[in-house]
Every structure is written in C-alpha cells, then in structure tokens.
C-alpha positions in Angstrom: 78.8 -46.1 -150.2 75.4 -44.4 -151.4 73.5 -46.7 -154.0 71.4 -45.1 -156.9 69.5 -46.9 -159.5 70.5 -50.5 -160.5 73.2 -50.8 -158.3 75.6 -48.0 -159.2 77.3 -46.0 -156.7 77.8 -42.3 -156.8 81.3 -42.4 -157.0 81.4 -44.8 -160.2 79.4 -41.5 -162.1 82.4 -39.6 -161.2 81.3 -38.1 -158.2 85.1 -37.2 -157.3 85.5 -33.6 -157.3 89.1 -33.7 -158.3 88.1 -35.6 -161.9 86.3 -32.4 -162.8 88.8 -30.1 -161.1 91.5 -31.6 -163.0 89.6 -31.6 -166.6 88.9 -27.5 -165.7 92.7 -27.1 -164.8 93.6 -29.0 -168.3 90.9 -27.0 -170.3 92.3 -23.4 -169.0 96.2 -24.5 -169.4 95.3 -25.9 -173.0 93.2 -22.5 -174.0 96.0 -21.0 -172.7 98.5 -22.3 -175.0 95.9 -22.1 -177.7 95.5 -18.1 -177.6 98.5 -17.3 -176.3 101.1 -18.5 -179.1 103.5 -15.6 -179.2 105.5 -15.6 -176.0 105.8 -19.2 -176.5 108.2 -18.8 -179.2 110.6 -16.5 -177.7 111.0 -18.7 -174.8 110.8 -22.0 -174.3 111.1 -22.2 -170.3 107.6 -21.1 -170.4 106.3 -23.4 -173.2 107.7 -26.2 -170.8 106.6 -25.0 -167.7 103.1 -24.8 -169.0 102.8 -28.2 -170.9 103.8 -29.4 -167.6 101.2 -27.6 -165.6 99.0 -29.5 -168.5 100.2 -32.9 -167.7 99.8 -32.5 -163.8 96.0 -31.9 -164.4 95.6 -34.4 -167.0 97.0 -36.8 -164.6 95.1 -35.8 -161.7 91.9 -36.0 -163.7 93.0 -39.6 -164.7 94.1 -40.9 -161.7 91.5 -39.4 -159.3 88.4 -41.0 -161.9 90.4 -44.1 -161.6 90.1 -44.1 -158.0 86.6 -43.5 -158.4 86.1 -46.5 -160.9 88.3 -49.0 -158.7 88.0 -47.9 -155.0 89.8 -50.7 -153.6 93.0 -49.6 -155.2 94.8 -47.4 -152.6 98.0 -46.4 -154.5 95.5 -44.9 -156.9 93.9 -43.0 -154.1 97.6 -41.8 -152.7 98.7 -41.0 -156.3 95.5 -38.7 -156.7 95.9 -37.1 -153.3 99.4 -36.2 -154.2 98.8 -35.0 -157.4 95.9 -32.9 -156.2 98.4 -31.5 -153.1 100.8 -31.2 -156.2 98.7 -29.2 -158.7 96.8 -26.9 -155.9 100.4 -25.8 -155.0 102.3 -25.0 -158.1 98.9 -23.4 -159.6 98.4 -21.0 -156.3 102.2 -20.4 -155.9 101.6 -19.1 -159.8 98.6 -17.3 -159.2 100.9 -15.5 -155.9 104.2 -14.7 -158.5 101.7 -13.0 -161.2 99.9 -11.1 -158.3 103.2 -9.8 -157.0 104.9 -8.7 -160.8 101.5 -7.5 -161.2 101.3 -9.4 -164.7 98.5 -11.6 -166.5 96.7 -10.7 -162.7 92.8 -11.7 -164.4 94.2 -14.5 -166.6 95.7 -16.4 -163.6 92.5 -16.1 -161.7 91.1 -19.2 -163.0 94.2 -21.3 -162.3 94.3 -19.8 -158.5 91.0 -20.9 -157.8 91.4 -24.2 -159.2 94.5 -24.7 -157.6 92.9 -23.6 -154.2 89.9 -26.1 -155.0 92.3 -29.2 -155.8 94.1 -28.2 -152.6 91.4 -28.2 -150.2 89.6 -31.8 -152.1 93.1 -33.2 -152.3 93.4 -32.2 -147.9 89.8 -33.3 -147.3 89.6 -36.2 -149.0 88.5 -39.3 -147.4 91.4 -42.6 -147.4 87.9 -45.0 -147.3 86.7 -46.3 -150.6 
C-alpha cells in the first residue's frame, strides 16, 4: 500500500483503473442512446440490449471504486473482477459482430477498446488489498 499525504492511500483516490474504465464505458453507451434515438423505436431488442450494456458499466464502475474504498472486502473485489471479465467480453464480442456486418464499424471503436482495457485490468488485477 503506497501512502501520500496525511495518510491516504492511492487506491482510496480511486487509483483502480476499472472505476474510470467503467464511468468511460457508461458515458459512450449513454451518448449512444442519447444521439442515436431512431432505431430505438423500431426495435426494442436493441433499446434492451444497450441499457444493459449501460448497467454492466455502471456497476463495474461502482463496485470496482468500492473495492478501492474498502479493500478488505473480497466479494467486492470478485464481484468487480467478474464484472470487468463480464463487460470486456460482451463489449469486444460487439465490437467483432459490427466489424464482420461491416456496420457502425467507427462508432464501436470506443466500446472495443474499452472492453479490451476492462479485460486486460479485470485479468491483471491483483487479489491483495
């Protein structure tokens, strides 16, 4: 644990890189949803399947800060690992379908690299507070 001024640690200023990951994930889903508003209404598989893409990186921006805030708490640290693995997945496997329908290709960038990024923090992360 590196110490900084007054006692606080690095991690407790959100030093996880998944918190920041997962806030970047949520910002491009939500502007997204927010430009995008047409396709939406002619079907709602997608509305859902996006909103849900929103909630994983909501959730893994809450869950890994949490485990940043309260490192003794290893369920947190699992349950942001997972979510991390969980997120980097479905966001590259999304980025891989629009590559190969050759659709939205440079508006699924961000969300491939993000997804690749939460993958390789979620796989490298250390299980030590």
């Amino acid at each position: 644990m590196h110490l900084t001024r007054a006692g606080e640690t690095a991690s407790s200023r959100g030093g996880d890189p998944l918190t920041g990951i997962g806030l970047l994930g949520a910002a491009d889903v939500a502007s997204f949803l927010a430009v995008r508003r047409q396709p939406f209404t002619s079907s709602k598989g997608r509305t859902r399947g996006a909103l849900a893409i929103l909630a994983l990186w909501l959730a893994l921006a809450a869950t890994s800060r949490m485990a940043t805030v309260r490192p003794g708490r290893s369920g947190v640290r699992i349950s942001s690992r997972a979510l991390g693995l969980l997120c980097g997945l479905a966001n590259v496997a999304l980025f891989v379908v629009h590559l190969r329908i050759q659709k939205g290709r440079l508006r699924s960038v961000p969300g491939g690299f993000l997804g690749a990024a939460a993958l390789v923090c979620a796989v490298h992360q250390k299980d030590n507070p």
